[in-house]
C-alpha positions as a Markdown table, in Angstrom:
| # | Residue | x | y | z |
|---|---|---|---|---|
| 1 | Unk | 309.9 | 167.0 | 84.7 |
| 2 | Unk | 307.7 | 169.0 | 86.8 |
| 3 | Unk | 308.9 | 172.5 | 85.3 |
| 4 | Unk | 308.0 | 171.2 | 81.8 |
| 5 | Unk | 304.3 | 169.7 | 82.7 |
| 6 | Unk | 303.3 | 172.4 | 85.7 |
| 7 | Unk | 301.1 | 174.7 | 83.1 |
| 8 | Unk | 299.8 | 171.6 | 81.2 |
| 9 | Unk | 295.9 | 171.4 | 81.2 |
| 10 | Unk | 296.0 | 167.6 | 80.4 |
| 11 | Unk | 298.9 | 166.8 | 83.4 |
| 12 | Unk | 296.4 | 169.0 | 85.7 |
| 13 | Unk | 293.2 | 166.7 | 84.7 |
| 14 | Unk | 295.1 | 163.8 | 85.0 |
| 15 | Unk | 296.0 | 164.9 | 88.7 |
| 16 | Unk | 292.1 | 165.9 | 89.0 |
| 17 | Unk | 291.3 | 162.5 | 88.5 |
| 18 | Unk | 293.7 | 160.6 | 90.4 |
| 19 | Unk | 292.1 | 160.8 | 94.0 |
| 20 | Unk | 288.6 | 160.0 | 92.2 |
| 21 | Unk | 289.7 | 157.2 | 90.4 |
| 22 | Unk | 291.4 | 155.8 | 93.4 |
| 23 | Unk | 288.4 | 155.9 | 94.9 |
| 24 | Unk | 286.0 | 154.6 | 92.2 |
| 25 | Unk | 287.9 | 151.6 | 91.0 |
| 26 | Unk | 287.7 | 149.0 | 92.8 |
| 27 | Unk | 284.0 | 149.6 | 93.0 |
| 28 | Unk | 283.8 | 149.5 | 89.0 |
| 29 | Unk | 286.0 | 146.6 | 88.5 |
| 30 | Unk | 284.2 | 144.5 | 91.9 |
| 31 | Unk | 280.7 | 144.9 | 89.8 |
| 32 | Unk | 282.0 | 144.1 | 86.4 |
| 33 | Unk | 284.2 | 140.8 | 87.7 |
| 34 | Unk | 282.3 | 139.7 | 90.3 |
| 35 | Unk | 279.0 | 141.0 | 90.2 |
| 36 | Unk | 278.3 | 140.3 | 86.6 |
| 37 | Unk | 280.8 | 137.8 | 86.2 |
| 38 | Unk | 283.2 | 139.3 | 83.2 |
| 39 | Unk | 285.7 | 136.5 | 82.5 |
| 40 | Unk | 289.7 | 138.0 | 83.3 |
| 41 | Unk | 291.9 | 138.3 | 80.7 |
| 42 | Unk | 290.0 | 139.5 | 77.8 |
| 43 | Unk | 291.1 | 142.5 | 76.7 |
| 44 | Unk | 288.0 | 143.9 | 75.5 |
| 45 | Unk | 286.4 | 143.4 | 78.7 |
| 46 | Unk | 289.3 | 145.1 | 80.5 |
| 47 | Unk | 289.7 | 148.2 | 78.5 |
| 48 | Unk | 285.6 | 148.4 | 78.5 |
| 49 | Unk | 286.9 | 148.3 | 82.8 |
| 50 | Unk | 288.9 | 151.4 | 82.5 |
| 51 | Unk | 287.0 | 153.3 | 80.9 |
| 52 | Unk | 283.7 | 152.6 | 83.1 |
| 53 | Unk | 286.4 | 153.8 | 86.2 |
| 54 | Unk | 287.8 | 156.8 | 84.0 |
| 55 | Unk | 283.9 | 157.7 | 83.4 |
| 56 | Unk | 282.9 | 157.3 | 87.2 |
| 57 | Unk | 286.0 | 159.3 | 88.2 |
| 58 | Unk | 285.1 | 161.6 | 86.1 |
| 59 | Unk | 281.0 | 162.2 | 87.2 |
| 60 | Unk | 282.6 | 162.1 | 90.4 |
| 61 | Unk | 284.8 | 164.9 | 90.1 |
| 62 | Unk | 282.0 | 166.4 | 88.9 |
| 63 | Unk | 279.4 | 165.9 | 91.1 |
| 64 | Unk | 281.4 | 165.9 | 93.9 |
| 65 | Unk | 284.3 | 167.5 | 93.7 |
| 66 | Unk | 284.0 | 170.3 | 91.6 |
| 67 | Unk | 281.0 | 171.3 | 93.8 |
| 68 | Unk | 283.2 | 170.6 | 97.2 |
| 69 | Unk | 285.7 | 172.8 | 96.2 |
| 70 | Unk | 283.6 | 175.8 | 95.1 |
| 71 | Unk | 281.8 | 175.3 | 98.8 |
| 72 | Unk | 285.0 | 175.5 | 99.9 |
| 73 | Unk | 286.6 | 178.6 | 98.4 |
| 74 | Unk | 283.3 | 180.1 | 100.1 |
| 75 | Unk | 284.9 | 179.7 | 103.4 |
| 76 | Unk | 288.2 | 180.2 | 102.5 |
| 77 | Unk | 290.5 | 182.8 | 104.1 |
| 78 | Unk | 287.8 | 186.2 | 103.3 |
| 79 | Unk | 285.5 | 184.4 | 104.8 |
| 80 | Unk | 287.0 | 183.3 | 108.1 |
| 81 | Unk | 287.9 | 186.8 | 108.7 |
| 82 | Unk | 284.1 | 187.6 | 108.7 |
| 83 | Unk | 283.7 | 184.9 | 111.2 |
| 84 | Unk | 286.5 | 185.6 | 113.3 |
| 85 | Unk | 285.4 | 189.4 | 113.4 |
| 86 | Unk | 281.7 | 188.5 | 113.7 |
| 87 | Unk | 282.9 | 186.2 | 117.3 |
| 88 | Unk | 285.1 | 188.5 | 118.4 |
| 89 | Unk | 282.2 | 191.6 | 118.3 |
| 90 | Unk | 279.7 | 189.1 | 119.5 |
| 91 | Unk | 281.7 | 188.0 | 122.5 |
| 92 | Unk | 282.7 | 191.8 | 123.6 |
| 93 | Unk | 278.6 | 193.0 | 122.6 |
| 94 | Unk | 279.4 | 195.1 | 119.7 |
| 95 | Unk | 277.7 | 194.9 | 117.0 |
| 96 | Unk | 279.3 | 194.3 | 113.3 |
């Protein structure tokens, strides 16, 4: 299965926003249910609840994630060279 979806752009966006939608649900559902008392069972009601939680995931990834991981590719491998060459110099009083 995984050799026939690896280059797919829609299984890799799925993925994407599994980890923010696991995070983000039970929020969403807790204020529609409970907070603003949605009655269970209606369908309308829950598909309106998945897609609130697939928008939320999304603005997360977003806002969050997508900025995360550029912060983190910053200080990736390249970088941590620099830093391990800048202690080094700066612990034997050499400058880089």
């Amino acid at each position: 299965m995984f050799e026939t979806t690896k280059r797919s752009s829609l299984d890799r966006g799925i993925g994407e926003l599994s980890y923010p939608l696991y995070l983000s649900h039970g929020l969403v559902a807790g204020l529609i249910y409970y907070r603003w008392g949605a009655p269970k069972g209606v369908l309308a009601d829950e598909l309106a609840t998945i897609a609130l939680c697939l928008m939320v995931a999304y603005l997360f990834r977003i806002a969050v994630d997508d900025k995360v991981e550029i912060w983190r590719k910053r200080f990736s491998e390249p970088g941590r060279k620099k830093a391990d060459a800048y202690r080094k110099s700066a612990t034997q009083g050499v400058a880089v």
